[in-house]
C-alpha positions in Angstrom: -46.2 27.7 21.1 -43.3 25.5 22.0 -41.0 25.9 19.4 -41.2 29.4 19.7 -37.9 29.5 22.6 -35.7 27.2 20.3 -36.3 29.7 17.1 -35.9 32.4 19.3 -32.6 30.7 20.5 -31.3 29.9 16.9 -32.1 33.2 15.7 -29.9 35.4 18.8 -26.9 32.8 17.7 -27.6 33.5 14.3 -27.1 37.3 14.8 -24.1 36.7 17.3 -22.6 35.2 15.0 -23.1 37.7 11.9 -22.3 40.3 13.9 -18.6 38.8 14.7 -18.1 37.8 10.8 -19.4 41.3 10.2 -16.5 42.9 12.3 -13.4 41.8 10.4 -13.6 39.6 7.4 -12.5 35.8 7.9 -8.8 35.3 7.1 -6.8 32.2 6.7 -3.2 32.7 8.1 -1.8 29.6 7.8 -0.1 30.5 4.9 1.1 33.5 6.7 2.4 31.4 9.3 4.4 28.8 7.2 5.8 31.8 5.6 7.2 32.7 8.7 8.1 29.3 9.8 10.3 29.0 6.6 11.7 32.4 7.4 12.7 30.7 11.1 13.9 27.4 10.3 15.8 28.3 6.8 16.6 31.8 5.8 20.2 32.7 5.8 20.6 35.2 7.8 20.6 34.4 11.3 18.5 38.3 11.8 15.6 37.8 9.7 15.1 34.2 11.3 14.9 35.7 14.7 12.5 38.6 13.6 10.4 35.4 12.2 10.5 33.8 15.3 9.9 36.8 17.2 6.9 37.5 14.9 5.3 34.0 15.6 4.9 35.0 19.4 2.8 37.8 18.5 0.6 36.2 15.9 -0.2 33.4 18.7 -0.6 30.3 16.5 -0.3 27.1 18.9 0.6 25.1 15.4 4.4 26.5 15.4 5.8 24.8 18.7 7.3 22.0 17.6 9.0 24.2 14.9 10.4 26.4 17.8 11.3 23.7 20.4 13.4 22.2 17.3 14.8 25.2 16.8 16.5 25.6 19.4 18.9 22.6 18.7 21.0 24.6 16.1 21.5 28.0 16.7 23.5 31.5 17.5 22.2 32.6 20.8 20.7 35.8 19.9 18.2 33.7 17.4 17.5 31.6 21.0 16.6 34.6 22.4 14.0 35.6 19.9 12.9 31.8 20.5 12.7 32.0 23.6 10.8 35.4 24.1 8.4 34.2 21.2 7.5 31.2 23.3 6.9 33.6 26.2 4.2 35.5 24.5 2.7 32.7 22.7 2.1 31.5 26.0 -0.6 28.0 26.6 0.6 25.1 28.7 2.7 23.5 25.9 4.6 26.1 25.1 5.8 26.1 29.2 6.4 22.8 28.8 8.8 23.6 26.3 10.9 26.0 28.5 10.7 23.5 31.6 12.2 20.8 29.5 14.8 22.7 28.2 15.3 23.8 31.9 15.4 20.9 33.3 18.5 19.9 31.1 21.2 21.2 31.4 22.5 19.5 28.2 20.7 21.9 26.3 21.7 25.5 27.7 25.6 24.4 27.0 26.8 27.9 26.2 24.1 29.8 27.6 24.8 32.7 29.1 22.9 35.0 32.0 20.8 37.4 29.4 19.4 34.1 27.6 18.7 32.1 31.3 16.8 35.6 32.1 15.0 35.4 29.1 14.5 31.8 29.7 13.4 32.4 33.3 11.2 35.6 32.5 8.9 33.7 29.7 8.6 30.7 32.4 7.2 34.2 34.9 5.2 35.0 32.0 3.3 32.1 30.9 2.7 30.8 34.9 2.5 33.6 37.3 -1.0 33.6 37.4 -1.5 29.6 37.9 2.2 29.0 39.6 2.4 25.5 38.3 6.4 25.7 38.7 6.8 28.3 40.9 8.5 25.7 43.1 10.9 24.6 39.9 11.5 28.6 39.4 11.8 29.2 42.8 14.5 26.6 43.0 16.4 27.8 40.3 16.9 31.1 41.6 17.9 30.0 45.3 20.0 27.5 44.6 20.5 27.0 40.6 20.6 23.6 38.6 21.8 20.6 40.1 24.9 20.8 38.4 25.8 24.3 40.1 26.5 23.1 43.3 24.1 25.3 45.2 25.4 28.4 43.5 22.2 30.6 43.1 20.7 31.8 40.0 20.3 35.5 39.7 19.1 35.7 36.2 16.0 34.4 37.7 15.2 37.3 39.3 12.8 38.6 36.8 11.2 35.3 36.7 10.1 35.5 40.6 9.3 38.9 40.1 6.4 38.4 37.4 5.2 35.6 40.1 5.3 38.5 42.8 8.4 37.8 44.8 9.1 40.6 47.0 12.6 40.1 47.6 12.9 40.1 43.9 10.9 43.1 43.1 12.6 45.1 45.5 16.0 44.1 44.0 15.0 44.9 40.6 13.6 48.3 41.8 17.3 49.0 43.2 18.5 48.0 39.8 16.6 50.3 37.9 18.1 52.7 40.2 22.1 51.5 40.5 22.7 48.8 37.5 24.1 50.4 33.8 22.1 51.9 32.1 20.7 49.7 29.8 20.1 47.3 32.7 17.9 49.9 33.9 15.8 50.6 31.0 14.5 46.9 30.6 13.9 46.8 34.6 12.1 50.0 34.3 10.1 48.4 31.1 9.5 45.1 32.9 8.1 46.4 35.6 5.8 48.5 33.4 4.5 45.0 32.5 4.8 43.1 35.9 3.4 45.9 38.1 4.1 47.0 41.7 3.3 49.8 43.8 7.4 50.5 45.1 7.6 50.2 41.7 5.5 52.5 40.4 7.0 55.1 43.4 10.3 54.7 42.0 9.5 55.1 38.6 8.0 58.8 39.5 11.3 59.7 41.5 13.1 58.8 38.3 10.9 60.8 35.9 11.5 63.8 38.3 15.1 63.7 38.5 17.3 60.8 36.8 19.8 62.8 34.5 19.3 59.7 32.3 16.3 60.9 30.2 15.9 57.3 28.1 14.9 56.3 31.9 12.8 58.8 32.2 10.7 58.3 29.1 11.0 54.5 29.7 9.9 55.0 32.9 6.9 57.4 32.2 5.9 54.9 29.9 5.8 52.5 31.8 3.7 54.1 34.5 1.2 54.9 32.0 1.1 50.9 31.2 0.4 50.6 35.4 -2.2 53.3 34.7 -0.9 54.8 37.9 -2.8 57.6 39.5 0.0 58.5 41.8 1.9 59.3 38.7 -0.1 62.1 37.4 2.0 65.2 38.8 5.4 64.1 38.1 4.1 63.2 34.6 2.1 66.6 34.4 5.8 67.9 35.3 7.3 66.5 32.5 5.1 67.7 30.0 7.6 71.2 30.4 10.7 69.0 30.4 11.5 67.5 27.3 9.2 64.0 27.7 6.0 65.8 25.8 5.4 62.2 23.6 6.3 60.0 26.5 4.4 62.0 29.4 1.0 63.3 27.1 0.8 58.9 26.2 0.9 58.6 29.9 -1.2 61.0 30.8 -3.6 59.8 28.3 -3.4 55.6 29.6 -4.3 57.0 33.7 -7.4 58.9 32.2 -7.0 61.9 35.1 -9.0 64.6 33.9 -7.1 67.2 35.4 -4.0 67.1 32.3 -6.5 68.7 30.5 -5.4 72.4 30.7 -2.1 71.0 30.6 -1.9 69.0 28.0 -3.6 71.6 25.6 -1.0 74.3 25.1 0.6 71.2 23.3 -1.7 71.2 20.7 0.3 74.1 19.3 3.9 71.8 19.7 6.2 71.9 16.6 6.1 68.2 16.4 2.8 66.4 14.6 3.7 63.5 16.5 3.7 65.1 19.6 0.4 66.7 18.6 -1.3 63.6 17.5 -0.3 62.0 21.1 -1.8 65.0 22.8 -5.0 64.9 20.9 -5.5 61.2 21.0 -4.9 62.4 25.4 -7.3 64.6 25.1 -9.9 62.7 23.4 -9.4 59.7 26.1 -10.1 62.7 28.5 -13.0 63.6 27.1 -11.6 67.0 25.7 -12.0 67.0 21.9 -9.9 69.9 21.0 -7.5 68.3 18.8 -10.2 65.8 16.6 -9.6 68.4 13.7 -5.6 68.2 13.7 -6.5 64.2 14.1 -8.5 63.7 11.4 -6.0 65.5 9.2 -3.3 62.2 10.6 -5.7 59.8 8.5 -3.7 60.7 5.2 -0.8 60.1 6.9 1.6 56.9 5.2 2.2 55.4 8.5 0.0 52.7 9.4 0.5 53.8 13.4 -0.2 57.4 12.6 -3.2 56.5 10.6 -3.8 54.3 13.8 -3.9 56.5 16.2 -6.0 59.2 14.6 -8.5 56.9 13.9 -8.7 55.8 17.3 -8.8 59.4 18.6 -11.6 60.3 16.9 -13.4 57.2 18.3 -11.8 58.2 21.6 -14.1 61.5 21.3 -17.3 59.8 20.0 -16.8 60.8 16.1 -19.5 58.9 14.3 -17.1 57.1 12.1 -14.2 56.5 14.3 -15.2 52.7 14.5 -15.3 52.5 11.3 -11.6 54.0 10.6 -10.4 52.2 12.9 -11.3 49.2 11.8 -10.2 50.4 8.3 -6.3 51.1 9.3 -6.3 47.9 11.9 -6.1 45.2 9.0 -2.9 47.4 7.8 -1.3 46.5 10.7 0.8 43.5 11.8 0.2 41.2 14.9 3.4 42.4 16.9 1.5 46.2 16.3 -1.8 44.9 17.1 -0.6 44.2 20.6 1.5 47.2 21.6 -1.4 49.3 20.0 -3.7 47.8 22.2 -1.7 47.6 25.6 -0.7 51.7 24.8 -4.0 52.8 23.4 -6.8 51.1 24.0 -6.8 48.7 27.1 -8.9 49.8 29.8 -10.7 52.8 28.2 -14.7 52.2 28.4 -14.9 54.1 24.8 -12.4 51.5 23.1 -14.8 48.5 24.4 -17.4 47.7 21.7 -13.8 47.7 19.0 -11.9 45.0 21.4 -15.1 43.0 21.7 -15.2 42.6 18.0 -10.9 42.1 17.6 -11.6 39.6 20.7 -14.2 38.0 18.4 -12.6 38.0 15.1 -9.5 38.8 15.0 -7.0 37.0 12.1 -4.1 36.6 14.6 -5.4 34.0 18.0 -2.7 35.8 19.8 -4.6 39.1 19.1 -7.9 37.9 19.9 -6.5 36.7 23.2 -5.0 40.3 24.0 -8.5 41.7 22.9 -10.1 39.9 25.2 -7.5 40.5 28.5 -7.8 44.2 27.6 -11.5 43.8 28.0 -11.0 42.5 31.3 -9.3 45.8 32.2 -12.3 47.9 31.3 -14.0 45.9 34.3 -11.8 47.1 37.3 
C-alpha cells in the first residue's frame, strides 16, 4: 500500500497539531501590543510609559523594536532604563544590534549615567553570553571604556562580563554583595541568582546564615533556589526557624532535596496562608502531599498568583485536575507573571513538563513560549 506512510504521516501532524490548538486557545495580541506601544511612545506620564516598555520585554513581540530604538531619542533616563532592560529580555539578534549601536556612539548616552551604562551593558550580557558575538566590544568597554574616555575603564560593565562568565568579574561582584550598600547588594545577590556561579552560590549560603541584613538574606535564598543549589539545602533548612519561612520553603521547594520534608511540615500549621501555600506547593514538588487540602482551598482565592500556585501544587502532587486548573488560572495572568511563575515554580521539575510543553507550543505571548521551552531544557540536566 504505498500511500499508506504519507496518510499515516499527515494524520500524526494532524494530531500534533490539534493537540497544541487544544492546549490554549489561539489569541491575537497585536492589539495588545499596540496598546502598549501607545502606552510607550505617548502616555503622559513618564511611569506608565516605562511600565509599557518594561511590559513589551516580557510579552516578546520582535514587531516593537523600532518603536523602542526610537524611543530612546526623547526621554527621562529612568524611562531608558525600562527600555533598555525591555530590550534585554526581548532578546533576538536585532534587538543586540540595537544596544551595540547605541554603544557604539557616544552621541547617544550624553547624560548617561553608571546605573543606565550597567543596564546597558548587562542586556548586551544577556542577549550574547551564550554566542559571544561582542564579547570583544564588551570586553573592551570594561577595560578600557569608549574612545572618548581616554582609557579610563568602565566598571558599570562588570555585570555585563559577568553573565559572559568573566571570572575577575564574578569574583568582584561576589565581594560586592558582601561590602557595597545595601541596595548594591541586593541586585548583585539577584543577578547572580540569574547568572549563576558556584563562589557564588557559597557566598550566598554564608549570607543567609549570618548577614544582619535580612532583605539579603531572603534575596539571597531566593536566589539560590533559582541556582537550584544542593549545597544550599542546610543553611536554607536553617532558616526555615529564622524568620525567611516564604523565602527558604520556595527554595527548598526549586532544589527538590527530599530531606526538607519533616522540616518543612510543622509549617503547615504557620499563621500566614501565604506561607502555607509556599510550604505545600514544597511539599508537593517533594513528593509529600500533605498540604493539597489547604491548597485546594487557595483556588477561591482573588489573587491570580495565589490561584496560581495552588493549582500548580495540586499538579505538583499528581491531582487529576491540576493540569486542568492550571491552565484555567494561567490565561488570568500577564506575560511579565508568566515568566517569573515559570523560572520560581515550574522550571526544571519532571511533573511541570507535559504543562511547559503545551505553554512552549501555544502560548499567546512568543516571549512566553520561548521561556517554556528554555525551562524544558532544564528538566533534561
Amino acid at each position: 500500500m504505498p500511500g499508506r506512510p504519507f496518510t499515516v504521516t499527515v494524520l500524526l501532524v494532524v494530531l500534533v497539531v490539534t493537540a497544541a490548538a487544544h492546549a490554549f486557545p489561539a489569541e491575537d495580541i497585536s492589539q495588545e501590543v499596540q496598546d502598549l506601544v501607545k502606552k510607550m511612545r505617548h502616555h503622559g506620564d513618564w511611569g506608565v510609559r516605562g511600565r509599557a516598555a518594561e511590559m513589551l520585554g516580557y510579552v516578546g513581540d520582535q514587531a516593537v523594536l523600532s518603536d523602542m530604538a526610537e524611543c530612546f531619542n526623547w526621554h527621562p533616563p529612568e524611562f531608558a532604563e525600562k527600555i533598555t532592560e525591555a530590550l534585554g529580555r526581548l532578546g533576538g539578534e536585532r534587538a543586540l544590534r540595537v544596544l551595540t549601536t547605541l554603544l557604539r556612539n557616544r552621541y547617544h548616552l550624553q547624560g548617561w549615567n553608571g546605573e543606565q551604562l550597567r543596564l546597558l551593558g548587562e542586556a548586551v550580557g544577556r542577549i550574547d553570553h551564550e554566542k559571544k558575538e561582542v564579547l570583544d566590544l564588551m570586553r573592551n568597554r570594561h577595560e578600557k571604556g569608549c574612545e572618548y574616555s581616554e582609557g579610563k575603564p568602565e566598571p558599570e560593565m562588570l555585570f555585563c562580563m559577568a553573565w559572559y562568565g568573566d571570572d575577575k568579574a564574578v569574583a568582584a561582584l561576589v565581594n560586592e554583595m558582601k561590602t557595597a550598600d545595601p541596595k548594591r547588594q541586593h541586585l548583585v545577590a539577584e543577578r547572580l541568582g540569574e547568572i549563576g556561579n558556584r563562589k557564588a552560590d557559597e557566598e550566598m549560603c554564608m549570607l543567609v546564615d549570618y548577614s544582619e541584613d535580612k532583605t539579603l538574606r531572603k534575596v539571597c535564598a531566593l536566589s539560590l533556589g533559582r541556582r537550584r543549589a544542593r549545597l544550599a539545602v542546610e543553611s536554607l533548612l536553617d532558616a526555615l526557624a529564622a524568620g525567611l519561612e516564604l523565602e527558604a520553603s520556595q527554595a527548598l521547594g526549586m532544589i527538590g532535596d527530599r530531606q526538607a520534608v519533616a522540616e518543612l511540615k510543622p509549617l503547615l500549621l504557620h499563621k500566614s496562608d501565604v506561607v502555607k501555600l509556599n510550604v505545600a506547593f514544597a511539599l508537593a514538588r517533594l513528593g509529600d502531599k500533605s498540604g493539597v487540602e489547604f491548597a485546594k482551598g487557595q483556588l477561591e482565592s482573588q489573587d491570580t498568583l495565589t490561584k496560581t500556585k495552588a493549582a500548580a501544587t495540586l499538579l505538583a502532587a499528581g491531582e487529576e485536575n491540576g493540569l486542568a486548573k492550571l491552565k484555567e488560572v494561567w490565561t488570568t495572568l500577564d506575560a511579565k507573571e508568566r515568566y517569573w511563575f515559570i523560572m520560581d515554580n515550574l522550571k526544571g521539575d519532571a511533573w511541570a513538563t507535559d504543562f511547559l510543553k503545551e505553554v512552549a507550543a501555544s502560548d499567546k505571548y512568543p516571549g512566553t513560549r520561548q521561556t517554556a521551552a528554555e525551562a524544558l531544557e532544564k528538566t533534561k540536566e
